[in-house]
C-alpha positions as CSV (number, residue, x, y, z in Angstrom):
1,X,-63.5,2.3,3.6
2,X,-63.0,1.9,7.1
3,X,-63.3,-1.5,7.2
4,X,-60.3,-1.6,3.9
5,X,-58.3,0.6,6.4
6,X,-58.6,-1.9,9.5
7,X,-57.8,-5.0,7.8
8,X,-54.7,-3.4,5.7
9,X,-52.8,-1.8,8.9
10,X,-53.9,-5.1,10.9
11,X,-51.4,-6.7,13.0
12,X,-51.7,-10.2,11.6
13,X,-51.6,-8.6,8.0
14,X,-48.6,-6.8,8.5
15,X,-46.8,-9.7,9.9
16,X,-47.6,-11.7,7.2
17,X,-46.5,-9.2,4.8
18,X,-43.2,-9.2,6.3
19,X,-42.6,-12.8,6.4
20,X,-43.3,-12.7,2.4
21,X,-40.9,-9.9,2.5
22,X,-37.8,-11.7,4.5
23,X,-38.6,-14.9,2.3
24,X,-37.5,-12.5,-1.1
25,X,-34.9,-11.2,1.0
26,X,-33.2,-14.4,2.4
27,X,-31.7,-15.5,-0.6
28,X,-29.7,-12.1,-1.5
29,X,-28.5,-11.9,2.1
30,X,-27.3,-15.8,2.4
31,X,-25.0,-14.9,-1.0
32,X,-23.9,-11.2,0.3
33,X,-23.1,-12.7,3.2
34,X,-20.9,-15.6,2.2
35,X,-19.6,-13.6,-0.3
36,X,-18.1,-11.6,2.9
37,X,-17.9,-14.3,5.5
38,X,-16.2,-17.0,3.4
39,X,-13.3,-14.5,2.4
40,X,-12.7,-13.6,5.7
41,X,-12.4,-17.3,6.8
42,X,-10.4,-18.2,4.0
43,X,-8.1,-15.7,5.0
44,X,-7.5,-16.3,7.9
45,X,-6.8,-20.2,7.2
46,X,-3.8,-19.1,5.0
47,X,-2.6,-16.4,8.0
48,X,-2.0,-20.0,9.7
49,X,-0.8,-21.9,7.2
50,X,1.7,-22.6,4.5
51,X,0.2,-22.5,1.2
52,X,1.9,-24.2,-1.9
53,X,1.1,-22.9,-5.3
54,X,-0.3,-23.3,-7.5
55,X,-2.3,-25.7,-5.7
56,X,-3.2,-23.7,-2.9
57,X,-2.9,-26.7,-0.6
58,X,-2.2,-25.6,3.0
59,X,-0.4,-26.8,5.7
60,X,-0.9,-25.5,9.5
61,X,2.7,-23.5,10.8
62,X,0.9,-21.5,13.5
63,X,1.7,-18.4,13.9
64,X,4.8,-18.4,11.8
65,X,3.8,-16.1,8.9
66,X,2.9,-13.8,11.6
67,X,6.4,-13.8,12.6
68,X,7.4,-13.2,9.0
69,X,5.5,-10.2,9.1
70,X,6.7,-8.2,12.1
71,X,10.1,-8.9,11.7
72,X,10.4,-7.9,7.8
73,X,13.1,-5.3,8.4
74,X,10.5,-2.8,6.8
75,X,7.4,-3.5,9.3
76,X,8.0,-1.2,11.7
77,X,8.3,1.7,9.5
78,X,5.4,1.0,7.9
79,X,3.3,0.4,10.9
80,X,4.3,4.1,11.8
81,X,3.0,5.2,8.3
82,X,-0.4,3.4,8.8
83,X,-1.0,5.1,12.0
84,X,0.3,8.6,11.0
85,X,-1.9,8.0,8.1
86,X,-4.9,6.6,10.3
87,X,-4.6,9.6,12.9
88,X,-3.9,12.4,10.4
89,X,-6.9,11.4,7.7
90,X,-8.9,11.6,10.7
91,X,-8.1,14.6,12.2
92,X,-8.1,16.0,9.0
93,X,-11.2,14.8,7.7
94,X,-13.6,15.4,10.5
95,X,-11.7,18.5,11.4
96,X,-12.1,19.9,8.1
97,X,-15.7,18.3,7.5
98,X,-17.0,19.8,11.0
99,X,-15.8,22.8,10.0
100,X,-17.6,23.0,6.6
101,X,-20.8,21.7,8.3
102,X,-21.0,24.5,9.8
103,X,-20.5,26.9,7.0
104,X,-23.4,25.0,5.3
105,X,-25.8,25.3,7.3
106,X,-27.9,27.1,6.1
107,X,-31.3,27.0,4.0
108,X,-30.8,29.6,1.5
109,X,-30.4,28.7,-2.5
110,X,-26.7,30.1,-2.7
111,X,-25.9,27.9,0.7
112,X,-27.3,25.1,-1.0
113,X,-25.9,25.4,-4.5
114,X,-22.4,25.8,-2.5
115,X,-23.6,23.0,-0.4
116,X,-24.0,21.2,-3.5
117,X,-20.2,22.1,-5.1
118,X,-18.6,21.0,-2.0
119,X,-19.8,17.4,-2.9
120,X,-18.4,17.5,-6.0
121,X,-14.6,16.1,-4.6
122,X,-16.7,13.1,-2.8
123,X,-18.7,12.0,-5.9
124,X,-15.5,12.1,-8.3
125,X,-13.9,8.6,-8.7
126,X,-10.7,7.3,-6.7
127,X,-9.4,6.7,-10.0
128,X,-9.6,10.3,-11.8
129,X,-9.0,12.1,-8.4
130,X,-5.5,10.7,-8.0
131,X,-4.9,11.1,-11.7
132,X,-5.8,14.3,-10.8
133,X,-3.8,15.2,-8.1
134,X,-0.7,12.8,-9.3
135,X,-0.4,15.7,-12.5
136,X,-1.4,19.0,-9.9
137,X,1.4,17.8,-7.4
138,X,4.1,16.8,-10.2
139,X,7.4,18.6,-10.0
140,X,8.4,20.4,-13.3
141,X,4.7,21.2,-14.8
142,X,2.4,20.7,-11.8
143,X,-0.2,23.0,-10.9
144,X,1.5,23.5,-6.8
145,X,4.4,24.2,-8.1
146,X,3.5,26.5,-11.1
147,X,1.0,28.6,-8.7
148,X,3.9,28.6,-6.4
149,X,6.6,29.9,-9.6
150,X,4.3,32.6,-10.4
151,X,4.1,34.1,-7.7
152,X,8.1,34.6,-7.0
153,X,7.9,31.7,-4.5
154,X,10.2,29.0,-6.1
155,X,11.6,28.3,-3.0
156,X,8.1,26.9,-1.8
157,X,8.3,24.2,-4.6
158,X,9.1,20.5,-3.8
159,X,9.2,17.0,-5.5
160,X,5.9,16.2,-3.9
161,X,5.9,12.7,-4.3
162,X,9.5,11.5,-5.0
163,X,10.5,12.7,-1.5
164,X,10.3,10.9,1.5
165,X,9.2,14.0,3.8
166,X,6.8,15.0,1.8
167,X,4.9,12.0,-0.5
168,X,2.8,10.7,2.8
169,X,1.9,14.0,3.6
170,X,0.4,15.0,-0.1
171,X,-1.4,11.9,-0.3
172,X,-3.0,12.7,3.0
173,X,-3.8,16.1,1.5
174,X,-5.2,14.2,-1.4
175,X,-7.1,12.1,0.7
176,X,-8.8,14.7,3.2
177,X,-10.2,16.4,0.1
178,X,-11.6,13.2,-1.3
179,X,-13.6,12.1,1.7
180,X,-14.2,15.6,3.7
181,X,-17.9,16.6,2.1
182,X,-19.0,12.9,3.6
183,X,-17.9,14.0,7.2
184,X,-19.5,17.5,6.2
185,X,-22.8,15.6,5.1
186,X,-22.8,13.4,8.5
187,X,-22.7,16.6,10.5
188,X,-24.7,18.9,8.9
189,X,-27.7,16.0,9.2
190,X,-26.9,16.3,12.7
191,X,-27.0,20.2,12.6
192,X,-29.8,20.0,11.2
193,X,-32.1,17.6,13.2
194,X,-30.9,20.0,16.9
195,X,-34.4,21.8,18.0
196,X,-34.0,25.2,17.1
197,X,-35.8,25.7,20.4
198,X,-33.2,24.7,22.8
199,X,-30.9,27.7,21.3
200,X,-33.4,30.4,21.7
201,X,-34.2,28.8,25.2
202,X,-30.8,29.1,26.0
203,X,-30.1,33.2,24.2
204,X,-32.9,33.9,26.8
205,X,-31.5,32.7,29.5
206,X,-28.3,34.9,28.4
207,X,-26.1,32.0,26.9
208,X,-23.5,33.0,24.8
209,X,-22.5,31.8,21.0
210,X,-19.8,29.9,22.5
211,X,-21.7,28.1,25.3
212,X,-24.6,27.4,23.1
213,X,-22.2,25.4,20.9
214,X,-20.3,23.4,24.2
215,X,-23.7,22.9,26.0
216,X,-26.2,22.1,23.4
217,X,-24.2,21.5,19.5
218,X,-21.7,19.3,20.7
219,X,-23.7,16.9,23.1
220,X,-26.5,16.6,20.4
221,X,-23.5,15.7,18.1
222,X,-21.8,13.1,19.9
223,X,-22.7,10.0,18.3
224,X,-22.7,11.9,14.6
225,X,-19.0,12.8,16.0
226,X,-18.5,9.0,17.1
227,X,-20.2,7.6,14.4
228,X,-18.0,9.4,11.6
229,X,-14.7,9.3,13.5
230,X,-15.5,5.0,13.8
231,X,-16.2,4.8,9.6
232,X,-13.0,7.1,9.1
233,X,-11.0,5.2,10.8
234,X,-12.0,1.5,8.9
235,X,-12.1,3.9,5.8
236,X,-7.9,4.9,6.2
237,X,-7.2,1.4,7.6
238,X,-9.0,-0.1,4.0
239,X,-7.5,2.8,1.8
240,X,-5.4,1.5,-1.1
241,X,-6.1,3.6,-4.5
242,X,-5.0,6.8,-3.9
243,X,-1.5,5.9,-2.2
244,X,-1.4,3.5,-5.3
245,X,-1.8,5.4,-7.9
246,X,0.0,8.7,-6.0
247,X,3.3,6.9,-5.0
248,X,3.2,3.0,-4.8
249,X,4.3,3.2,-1.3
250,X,7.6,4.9,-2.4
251,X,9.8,6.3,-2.7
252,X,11.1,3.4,-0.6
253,X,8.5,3.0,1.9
254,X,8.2,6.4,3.0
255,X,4.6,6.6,2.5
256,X,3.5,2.6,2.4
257,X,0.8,1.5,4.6
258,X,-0.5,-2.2,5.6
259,X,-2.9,-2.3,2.3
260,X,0.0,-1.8,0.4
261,X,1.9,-4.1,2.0
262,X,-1.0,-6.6,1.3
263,X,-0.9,-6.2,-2.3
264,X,2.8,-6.5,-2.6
265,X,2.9,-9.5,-0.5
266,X,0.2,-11.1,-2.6
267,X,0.4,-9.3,-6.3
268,X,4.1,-9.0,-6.5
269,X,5.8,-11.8,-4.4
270,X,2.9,-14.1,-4.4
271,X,3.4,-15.0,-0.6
272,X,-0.6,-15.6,0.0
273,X,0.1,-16.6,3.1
274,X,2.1,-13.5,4.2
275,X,-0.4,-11.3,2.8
276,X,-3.1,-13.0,4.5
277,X,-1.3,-12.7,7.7
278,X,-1.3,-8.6,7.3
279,X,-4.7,-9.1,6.3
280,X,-6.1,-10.5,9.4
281,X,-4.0,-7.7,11.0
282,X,-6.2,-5.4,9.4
283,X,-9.3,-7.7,10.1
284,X,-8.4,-7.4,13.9
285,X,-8.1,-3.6,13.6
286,X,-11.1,-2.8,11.8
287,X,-12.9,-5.1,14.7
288,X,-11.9,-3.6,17.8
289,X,-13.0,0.1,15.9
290,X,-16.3,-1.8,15.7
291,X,-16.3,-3.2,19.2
292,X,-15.5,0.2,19.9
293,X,-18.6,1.7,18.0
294,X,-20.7,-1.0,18.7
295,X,-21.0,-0.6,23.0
296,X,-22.0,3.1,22.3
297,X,-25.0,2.7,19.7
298,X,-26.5,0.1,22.5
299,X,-26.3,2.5,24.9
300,X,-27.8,4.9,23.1
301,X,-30.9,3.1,22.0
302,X,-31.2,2.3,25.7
303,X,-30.8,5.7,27.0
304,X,-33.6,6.3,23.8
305,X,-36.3,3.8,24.7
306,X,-35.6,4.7,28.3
């Protein structure tokens, strides 16, 4: 038995056995991977070029449909949509996913059956939670406004999503409730996995509830709380369904964002190369979050196998 034991956890064995396994790998990750990279390149050859339909030839311009971009009389107003949109659904998100985190943790049944129905909102799909909240936030039969009638506070109630001051903000709303139990999920892991030891360590040493949470939660948190903010960040820079269904961007562009730009670029005008130029805007954005991620998982590995 011994001998069986040896020569299964031997080194030579194992490395064989991973070869074999990289060889049934390889050929999923060559196709998942041009199925991404190939995209992205051919992307970014329209974003510098001129592309006749139906065709699809190209022709270099530079950087003109760059130009095109920024200067469409609209671009700056959407620009401050995608980063009001960007910086609230993160704020918002991890703000109220922290928060949540920390009312779950527990390991008691009705924490985790309540632990359970707050995942409910994240496991519902885009499609049927905009539906959703499109009928809740409509003006003359929605759920908002009817709570609102009934109790004698008509003056409360708004066209949610036909007015320019308040449609970005409800799809944000709409948003944060969607994606909060992942943020929750992130952090409670994190909760989780501190040494309960460091805490009583610390109550004997006469640390407060307060302290304990600036001097041992947070640090043990910090690259859960880097990690999530990095992934919600690519998450509202790629988020399309929800504003789609919600508003369309409207009314006017009150509550459009680059994705939506995107698709009416491409889908509605049919200027590829446009929409390929706000593309590869988004392309660049969603690389310097993970240039920005990237530095601080290195250095943590380092500080790790240091």
């Amino acid at each position: 038995m011994e001998r069986f034991i040896n020569g299964v956890f031997h080194p030579d064995i194992q490395q064989k056995r991973a070869r074999t396994g990289l060889k049934f790998v390889a050929p999923c990750t060559v196709v998942v991977l041009l199925m991404m990279i190939v995209p992205i390149i051919r992307t970014i050859s329209f974003a510098f070029s001129e592309v006749t339909l139906p065709s699809f030839d190209t022709q270099f311009n530079g950087i003109r449909n760059f130009e095109k971009i920024v200067t469409l009389k609209e671009f700056p107003a959407i620009v401050k949509n995608t980063v009001v949109w960007i910086v609230g659904s993160v704020v918002l998100r991890t703000g109220m996913g922290f928060v949540a985190a920390f009312i779950m943790d527990g390991q008691g049944k009705p924490v985790k059956a309540v632990r359970l129905l707050a995942l409910l909102p994240w496991t519902v799909p885009s499609i049927v939670s905009a539906n959703s909240w499109r009928w809740m936030l409509q003006s003359d039969f929605g759920l908002i406004n009817g709570m609102f009638k009934s109790v004698g506070l008509e003056s409360w109630c708004r066209l949610w999503l036909s007015t320019a001051e308040t449609a970005l903000p409800s799809v944000l709303a709409a948003y944060t409730w969607a994606g909060f139990p992942f943020v929750m999920m992130m952090i409670l892991a994190g909760l989780q996995g501190i040494p309960g030891e460091l805490y009583e360590s610390s109550a004997i040493d006469g640390a407060s509830r307060i302290q304990q949470f600036f001097y041992i939660t947070l640090p043990s948190l910090r690259s859960v709380i880097t990690m999530v903010i990095v992934l919600e960040v690519v998450n509202a820079i790629n988020a399309f369904d929800l504003l789609f269904v919600l508003t369309g961007g409207g009314p006017g562009t009150s509550s459009e964002i680059l994705g939506l730009l995107i698709y009416r670029l491409g889908f509605t005008r049919f200027d590829f190369a446009g929409a390929s130029a706000a593309s590869t805007l988004l392309i660049g954005a969603a690389l310097v979050c993970f240039l920005f991620y990237a530095p601080t998982q290195i250095r943590k590995k380092g500080r790790n196998q240091a």
